[in-house]
C-alpha positions as CSV (number, residue, x, y, z in Angstrom):
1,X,-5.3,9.8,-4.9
2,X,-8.4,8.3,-4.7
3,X,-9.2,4.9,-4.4
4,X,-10.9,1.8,-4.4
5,X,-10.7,-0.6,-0.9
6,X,-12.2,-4.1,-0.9
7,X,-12.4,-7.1,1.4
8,X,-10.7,-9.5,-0.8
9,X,-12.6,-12.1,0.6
10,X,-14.2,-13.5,3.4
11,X,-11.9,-15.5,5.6
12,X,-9.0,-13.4,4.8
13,X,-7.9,-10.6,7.1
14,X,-7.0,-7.8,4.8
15,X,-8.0,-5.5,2.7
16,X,-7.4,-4.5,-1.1
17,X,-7.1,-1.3,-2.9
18,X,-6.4,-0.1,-5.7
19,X,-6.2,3.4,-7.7
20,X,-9.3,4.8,-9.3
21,X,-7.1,5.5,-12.5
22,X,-4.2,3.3,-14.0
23,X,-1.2,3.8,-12.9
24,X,2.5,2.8,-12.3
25,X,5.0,2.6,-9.8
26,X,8.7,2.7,-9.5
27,X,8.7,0.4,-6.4
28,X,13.1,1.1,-6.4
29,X,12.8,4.7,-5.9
30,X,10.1,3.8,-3.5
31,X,11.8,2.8,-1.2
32,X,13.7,5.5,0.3
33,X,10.5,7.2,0.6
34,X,8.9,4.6,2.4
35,X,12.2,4.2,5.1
36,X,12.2,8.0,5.4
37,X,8.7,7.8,6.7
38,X,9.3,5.2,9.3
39,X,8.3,1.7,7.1
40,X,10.9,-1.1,7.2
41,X,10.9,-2.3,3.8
42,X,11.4,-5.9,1.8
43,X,11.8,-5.4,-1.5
44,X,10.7,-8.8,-3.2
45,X,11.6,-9.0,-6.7
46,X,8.3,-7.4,-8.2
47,X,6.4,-6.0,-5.4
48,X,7.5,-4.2,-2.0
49,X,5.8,-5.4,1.5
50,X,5.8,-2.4,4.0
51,X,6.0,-2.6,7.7
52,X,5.3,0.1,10.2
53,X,1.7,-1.0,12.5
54,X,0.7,-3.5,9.8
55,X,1.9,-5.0,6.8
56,X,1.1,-3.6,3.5
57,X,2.1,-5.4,0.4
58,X,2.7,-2.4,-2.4
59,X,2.4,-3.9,-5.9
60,X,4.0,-1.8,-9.5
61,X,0.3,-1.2,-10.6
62,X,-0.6,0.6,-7.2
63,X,-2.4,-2.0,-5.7
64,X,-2.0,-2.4,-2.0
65,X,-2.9,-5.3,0.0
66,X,-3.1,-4.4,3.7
67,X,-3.2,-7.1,6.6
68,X,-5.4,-6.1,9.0
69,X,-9.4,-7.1,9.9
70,X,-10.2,-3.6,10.8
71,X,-11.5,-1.8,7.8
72,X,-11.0,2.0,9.4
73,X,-7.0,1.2,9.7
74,X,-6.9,-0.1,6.2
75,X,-8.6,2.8,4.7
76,X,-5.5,5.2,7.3
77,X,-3.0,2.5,6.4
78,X,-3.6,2.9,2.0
79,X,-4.2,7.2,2.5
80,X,-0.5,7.3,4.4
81,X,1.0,5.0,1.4
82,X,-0.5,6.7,-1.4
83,X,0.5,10.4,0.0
84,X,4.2,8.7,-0.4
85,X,3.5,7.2,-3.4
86,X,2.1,10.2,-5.3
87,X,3.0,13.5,-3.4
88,X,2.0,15.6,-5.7
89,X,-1.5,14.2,-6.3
């Protein structure tokens, strides 16, 4: 999946991405996915926040929002989510 990721702005510590191409995500049969991989996961109504190293907010577009300062372990953090996200991609 490729993918866009941008400092959302300058006195946050995060990072944004989203996908290169619209998309949508069933964030229920997420889940499982996620929990099989190691993330504990808090499904909050309309988006999913993902814990493993960092958090990672997953949102039903395919926008993640990663907490971290460190721009190299955003970009690892949103390449592990999205191979979980869309496998086959």
């Amino acid at each position: 999946m490729t993918f866009y990721l941008l400092k959302p702005c300058k006195g946050y510590a995060g990072y944004l991405s989203t996908t290169k191409k619209s998309t949508k995500v069933d964030l229920k049969s997420l889940i499982g996915d996620l929990e099989s991989h190691g993330y504990e996961v808090l499904d909050v109504k309309h988006l999913l926040v993902a814990k493993k190293e960092m958090e990672i907010t997953i949102y039903p577009n395919g926008k993640l929002l990663v907490k971290t300062d460190d721009k190299e372990e955003a970009r690892k953090a949103v390449e592990s989510i999205y191979e979980i996200i869309f496998p086959e991609r």
